[in-house]
VEXDREN-2710 file (C-alpha; in Angstrom, 1 decimal):
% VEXDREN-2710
k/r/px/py/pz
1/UNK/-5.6/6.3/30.8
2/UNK/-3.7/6.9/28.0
3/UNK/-4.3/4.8/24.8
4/UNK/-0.2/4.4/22.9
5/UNK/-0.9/4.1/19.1
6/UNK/-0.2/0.1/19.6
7/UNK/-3.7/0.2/21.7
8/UNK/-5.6/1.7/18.0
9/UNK/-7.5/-0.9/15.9
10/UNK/-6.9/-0.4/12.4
11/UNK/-8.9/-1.1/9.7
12/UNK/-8.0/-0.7/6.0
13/UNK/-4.1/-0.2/4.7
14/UNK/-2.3/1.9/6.3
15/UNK/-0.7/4.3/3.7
16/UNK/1.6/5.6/6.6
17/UNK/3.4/3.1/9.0
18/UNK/6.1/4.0/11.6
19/UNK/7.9/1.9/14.0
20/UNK/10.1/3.3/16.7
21/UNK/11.2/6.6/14.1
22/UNK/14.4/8.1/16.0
23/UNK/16.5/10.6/15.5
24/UNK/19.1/12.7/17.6
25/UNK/20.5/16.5/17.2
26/UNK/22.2/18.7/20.0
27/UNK/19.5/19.3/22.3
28/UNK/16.7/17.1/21.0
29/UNK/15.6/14.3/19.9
30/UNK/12.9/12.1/18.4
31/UNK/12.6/9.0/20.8
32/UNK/10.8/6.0/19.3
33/UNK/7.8/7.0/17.6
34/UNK/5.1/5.1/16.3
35/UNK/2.8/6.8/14.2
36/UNK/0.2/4.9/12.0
37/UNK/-2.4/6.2/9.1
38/UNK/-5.0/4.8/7.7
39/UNK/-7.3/5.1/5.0
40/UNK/-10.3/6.7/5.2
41/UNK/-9.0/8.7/8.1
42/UNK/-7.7/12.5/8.9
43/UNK/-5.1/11.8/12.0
44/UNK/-4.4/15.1/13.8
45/UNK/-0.9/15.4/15.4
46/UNK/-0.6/18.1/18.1
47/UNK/2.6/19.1/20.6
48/UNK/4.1/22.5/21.3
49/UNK/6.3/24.2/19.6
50/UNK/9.4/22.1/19.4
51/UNK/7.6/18.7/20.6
52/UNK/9.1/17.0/17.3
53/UNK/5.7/17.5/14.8
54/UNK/8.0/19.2/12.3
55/UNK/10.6/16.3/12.6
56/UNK/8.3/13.6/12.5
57/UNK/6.9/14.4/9.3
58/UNK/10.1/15.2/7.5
59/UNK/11.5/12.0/9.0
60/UNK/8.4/10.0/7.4
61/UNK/9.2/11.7/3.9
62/UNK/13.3/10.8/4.3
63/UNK/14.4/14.5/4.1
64/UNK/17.0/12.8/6.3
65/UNK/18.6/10.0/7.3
66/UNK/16.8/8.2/11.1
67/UNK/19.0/6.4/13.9
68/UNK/16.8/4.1/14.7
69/UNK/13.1/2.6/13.9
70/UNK/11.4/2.3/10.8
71/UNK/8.6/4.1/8.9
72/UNK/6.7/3.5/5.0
73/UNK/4.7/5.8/3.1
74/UNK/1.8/4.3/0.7
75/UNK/4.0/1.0/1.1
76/UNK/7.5/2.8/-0.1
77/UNK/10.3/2.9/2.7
78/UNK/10.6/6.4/3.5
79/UNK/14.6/6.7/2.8
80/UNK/13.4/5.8/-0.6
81/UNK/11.2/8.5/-1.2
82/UNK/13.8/10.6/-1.8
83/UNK/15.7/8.4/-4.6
84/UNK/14.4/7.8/-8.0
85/UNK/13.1/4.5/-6.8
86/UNK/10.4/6.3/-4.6
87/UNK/9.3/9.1/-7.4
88/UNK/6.2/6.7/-8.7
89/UNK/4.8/7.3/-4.7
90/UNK/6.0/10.9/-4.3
91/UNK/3.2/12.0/-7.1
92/UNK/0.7/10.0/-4.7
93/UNK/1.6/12.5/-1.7
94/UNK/0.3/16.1/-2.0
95/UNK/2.6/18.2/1.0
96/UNK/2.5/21.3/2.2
97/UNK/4.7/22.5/4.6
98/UNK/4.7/25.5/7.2
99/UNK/6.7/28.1/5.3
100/UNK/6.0/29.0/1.5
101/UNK/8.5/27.5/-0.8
102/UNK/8.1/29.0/-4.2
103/UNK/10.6/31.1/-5.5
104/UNK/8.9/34.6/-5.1
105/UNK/9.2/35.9/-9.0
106/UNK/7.1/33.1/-10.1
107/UNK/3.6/34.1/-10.8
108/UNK/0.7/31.9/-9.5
109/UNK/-0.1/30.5/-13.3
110/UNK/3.9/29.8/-13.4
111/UNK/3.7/27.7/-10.8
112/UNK/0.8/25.6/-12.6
113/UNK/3.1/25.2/-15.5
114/UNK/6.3/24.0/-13.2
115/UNK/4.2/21.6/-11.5
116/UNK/2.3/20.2/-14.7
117/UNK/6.1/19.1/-15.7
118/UNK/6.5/17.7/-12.2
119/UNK/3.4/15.3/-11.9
120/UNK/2.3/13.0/-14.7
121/UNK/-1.1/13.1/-13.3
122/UNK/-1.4/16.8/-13.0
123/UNK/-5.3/18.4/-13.2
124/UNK/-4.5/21.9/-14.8
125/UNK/-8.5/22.3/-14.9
126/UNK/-8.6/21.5/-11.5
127/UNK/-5.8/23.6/-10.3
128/UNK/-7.3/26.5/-12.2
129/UNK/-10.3/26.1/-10.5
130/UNK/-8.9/26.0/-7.2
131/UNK/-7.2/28.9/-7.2
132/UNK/-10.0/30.9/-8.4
133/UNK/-12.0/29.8/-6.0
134/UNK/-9.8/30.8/-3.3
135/UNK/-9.3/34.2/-4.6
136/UNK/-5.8/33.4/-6.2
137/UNK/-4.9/35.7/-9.0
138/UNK/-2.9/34.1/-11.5
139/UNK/-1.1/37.2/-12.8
140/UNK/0.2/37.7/-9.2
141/UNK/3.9/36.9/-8.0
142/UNK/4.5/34.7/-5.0
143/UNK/6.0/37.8/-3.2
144/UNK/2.9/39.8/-3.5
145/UNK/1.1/37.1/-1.7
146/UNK/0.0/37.3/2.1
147/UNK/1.1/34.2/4.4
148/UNK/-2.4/33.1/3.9
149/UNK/-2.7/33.3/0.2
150/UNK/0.9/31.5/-0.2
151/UNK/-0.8/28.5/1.8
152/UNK/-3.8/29.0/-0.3
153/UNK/-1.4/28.1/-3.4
154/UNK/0.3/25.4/-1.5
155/UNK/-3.0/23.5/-1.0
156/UNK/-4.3/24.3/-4.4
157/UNK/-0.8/22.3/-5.7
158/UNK/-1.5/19.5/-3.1
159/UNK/-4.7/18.8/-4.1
160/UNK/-4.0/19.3/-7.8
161/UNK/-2.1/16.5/-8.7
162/UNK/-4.5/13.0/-7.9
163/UNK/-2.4/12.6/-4.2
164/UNK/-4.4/9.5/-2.2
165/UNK/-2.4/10.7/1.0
166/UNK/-1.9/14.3/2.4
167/UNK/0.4/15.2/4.7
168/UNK/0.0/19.1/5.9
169/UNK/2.3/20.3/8.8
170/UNK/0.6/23.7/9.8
171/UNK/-1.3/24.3/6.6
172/UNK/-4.2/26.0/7.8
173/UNK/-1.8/28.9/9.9
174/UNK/-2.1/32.1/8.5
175/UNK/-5.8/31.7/7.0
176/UNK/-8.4/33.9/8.0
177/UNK/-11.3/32.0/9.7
178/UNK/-13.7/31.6/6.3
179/UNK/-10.3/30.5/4.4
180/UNK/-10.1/27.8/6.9
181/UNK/-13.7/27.5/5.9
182/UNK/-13.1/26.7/2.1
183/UNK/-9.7/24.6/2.7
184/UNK/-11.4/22.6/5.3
185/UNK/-14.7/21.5/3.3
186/UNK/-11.7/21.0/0.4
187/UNK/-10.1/18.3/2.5
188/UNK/-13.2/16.5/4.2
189/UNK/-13.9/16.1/0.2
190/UNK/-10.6/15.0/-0.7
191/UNK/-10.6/12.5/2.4
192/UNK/-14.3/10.9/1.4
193/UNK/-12.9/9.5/-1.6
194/UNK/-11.5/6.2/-1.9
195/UNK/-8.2/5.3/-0.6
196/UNK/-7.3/8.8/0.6
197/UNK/-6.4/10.1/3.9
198/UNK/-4.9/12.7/6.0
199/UNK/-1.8/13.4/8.4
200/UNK/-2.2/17.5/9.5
201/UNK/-0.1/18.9/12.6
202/UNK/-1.9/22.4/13.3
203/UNK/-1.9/24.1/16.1
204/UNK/-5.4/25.4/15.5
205/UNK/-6.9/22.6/17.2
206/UNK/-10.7/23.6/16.9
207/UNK/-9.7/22.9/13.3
208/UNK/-9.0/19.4/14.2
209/UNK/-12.0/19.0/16.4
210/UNK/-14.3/19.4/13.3
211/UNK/-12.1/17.3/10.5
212/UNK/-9.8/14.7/12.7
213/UNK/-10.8/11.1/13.5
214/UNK/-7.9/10.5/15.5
215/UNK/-5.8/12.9/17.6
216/UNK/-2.0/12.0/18.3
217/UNK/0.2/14.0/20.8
218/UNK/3.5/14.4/20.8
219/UNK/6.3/16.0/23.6
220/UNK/9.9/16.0/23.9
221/UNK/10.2/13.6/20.8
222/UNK/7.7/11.4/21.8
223/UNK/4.0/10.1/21.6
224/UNK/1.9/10.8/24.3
225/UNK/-1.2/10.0/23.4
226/UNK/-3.3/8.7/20.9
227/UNK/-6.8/8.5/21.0
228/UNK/-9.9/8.8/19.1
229/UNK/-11.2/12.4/18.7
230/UNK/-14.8/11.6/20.0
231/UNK/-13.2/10.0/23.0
232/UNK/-11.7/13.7/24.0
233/UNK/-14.5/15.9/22.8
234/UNK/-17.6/13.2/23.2
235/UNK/-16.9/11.2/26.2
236/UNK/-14.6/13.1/28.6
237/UNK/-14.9/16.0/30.6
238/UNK/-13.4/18.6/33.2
239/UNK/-14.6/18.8/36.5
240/UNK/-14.5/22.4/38.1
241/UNK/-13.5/21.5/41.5
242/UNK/-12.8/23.0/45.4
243/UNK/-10.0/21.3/47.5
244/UNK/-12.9/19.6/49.1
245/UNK/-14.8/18.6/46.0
246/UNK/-11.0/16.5/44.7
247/UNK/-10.6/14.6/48.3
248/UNK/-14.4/13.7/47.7
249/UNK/-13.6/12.4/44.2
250/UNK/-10.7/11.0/45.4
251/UNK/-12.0/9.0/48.2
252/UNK/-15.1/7.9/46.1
253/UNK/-12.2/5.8/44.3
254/UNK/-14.4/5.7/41.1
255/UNK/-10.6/6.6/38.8
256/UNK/-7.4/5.2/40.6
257/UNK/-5.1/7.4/42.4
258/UNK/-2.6/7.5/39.0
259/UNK/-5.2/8.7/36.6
260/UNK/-6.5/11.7/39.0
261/UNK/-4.9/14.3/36.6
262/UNK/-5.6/17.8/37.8
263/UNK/-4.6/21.5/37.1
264/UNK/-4.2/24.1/40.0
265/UNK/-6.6/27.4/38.7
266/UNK/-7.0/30.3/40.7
267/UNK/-10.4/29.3/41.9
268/UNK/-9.8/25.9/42.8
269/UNK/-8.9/23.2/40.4
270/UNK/-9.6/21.4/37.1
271/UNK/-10.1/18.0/36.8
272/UNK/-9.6/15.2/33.9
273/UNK/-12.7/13.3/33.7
274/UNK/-12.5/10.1/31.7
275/UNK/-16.6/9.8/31.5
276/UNK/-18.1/13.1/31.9
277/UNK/-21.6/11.6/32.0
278/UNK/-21.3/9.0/34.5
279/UNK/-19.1/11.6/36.5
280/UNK/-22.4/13.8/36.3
281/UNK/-24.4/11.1/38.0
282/UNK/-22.2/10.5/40.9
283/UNK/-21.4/14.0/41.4
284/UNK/-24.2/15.9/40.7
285/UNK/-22.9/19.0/42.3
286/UNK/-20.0/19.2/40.6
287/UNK/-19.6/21.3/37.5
288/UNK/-18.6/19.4/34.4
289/UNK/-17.9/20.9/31.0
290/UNK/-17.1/19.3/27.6
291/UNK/-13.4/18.4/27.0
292/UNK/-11.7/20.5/24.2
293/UNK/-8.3/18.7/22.4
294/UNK/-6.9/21.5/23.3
295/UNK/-7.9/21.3/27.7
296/UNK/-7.0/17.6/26.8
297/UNK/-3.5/18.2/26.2
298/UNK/-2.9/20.8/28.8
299/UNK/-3.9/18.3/31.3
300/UNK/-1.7/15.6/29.9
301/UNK/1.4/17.6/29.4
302/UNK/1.1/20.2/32.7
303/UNK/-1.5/18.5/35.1
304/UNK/-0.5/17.0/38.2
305/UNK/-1.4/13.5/39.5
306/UNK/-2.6/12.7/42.9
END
């Protein structure tokens, strides 16, 4: 039922590849991930807290040293990213991480002028503009700045400096719901040009439902699934069952035994329904709503199989 990210067709260069990535700490570790980006695309990665998001992306940018597998990043091995070999692709790659990471005396037009001196292909026009537009005031210090604001900033550097690949581990967190608004219509922009493409871990996954192509999962350190976003939100469905109504689906044998995923509710049970239209014609009866990412990956992680 599950489609591994071996199963996706890609078309177009990947600007992120990863084989196998592993890496073990006390307590946890990342167990063979594969993990692939392409252009043209916005790839949503999803887990709980702890599922090895966080990892996974500092792994691809070589923050640290893997155990095992291999990953590139717009062609450049990731343990080079961090040498002077890999600088060249590092002004290509607009990150923003989960936590703010200025130094909180600078003020917002300080933090222009560092980065102009960072990136050779800085846009001080477009930065300006940016932050305007997102209500940035360029007097202000980063310590005067809400959580939202200080994300705000962190985007407005990201998309400031002519990056063809993004890579945004909860960047939207923190923004009030028309600031996910602006920053969302900022990266379905960014992602219709040319080349680009996106890699965003959020837990906000109704953001994902209107931006993501392709939804990855991962739990424990490893990949669960993989699958085209319309396939979750567009195809499948959940089925609002009795006991009686799940032996009835069960007996019809129209999904084998191993793919009956279910989740006990108090008033009966919930039901993973690979195709909620053709489900709807055999069991006309039977209640079935739209899939969400979010029901999609509580039934994967928590539901039960027959």
């Amino acid at each position: 039922m599950h489609a591994m990210a071996s199963d996706i067709e890609t078309t177009g260069n990947l600007l992120i590849e990863a084989h196998g990535l592993t890496k073990h700490y006390d307590g946890f570790s990342l167990e063979g991930v594969d993990l692939n980006v392409t252009e043209g695309e916005v790839v949503g990665f999803i887990g709980q807290n702890g599922a090895g998001k966080s990892t996974t992306i500092r792994a691809l940018l070589g923050l640290f040293p893997t155990d095992g597998g291999n990953s590139h990043v717009l062609g450049c091995e990731s343990s080079k990213l961090s040498r002077a070999t890999g600088a060249k692709v590092k002004e290509e790659i607009g990150v923003v991480f989960d936590a703010i990471s200025f130094p909180e005396h600078l003020k917002v037009a300080d933090i222009g002028r560092i980065y102009a001196r960072a990136y050779t292909n800085w846009d001080a026009q477009r930065f300006a503009r940016m932050t305007a537009n997102l209500g940035l005031d360029a007097k202000k210090t980063v310590k005067s700045l809400s959580r939202g604001m200080g994300m705000k900033l962190s985007l407005a550097c990201a998309l400031s400096h002519n990056a063809r690949l993004l890579i945004l581990d909860e960047a939207t967190a923190g923004l009030d719901p028309m600031a996910r608004d602006e920053i969302l219509d900022q990266l379905r922009d960014f992602v219709a040009e040319p080349g680009h493409a996106i890699l965003m871990s959020s837990h906000i996954t109704s953001d994902l439902e209107r931006i993501a192509d392709r939804i990855v999962c991962i739990d424990n350190g490893r990949i669960v699934f993989d699958l085209p976003k319309d396939v979750i939100t567009d195809e499948m469905g959940i089925a609002r069952c009795r006991v009686a109504d799940l032996e009835r689906i069960a007996d019809a044998g129209i999904m084998p035994d191993a793919e009956l995923r279910y989740l006990r509710r108090d008033y009966g049970f919930d039901v993973l329904v690979p195709d909620r239209f053709a489900f709807a014609e055999n069991f006309p009866d039977i209640a079935v709503d739209r899939m969400t990412i979010d029901d999609y990956m509580t039934l994967t992680l928590k539901g039960g199989v027959r």
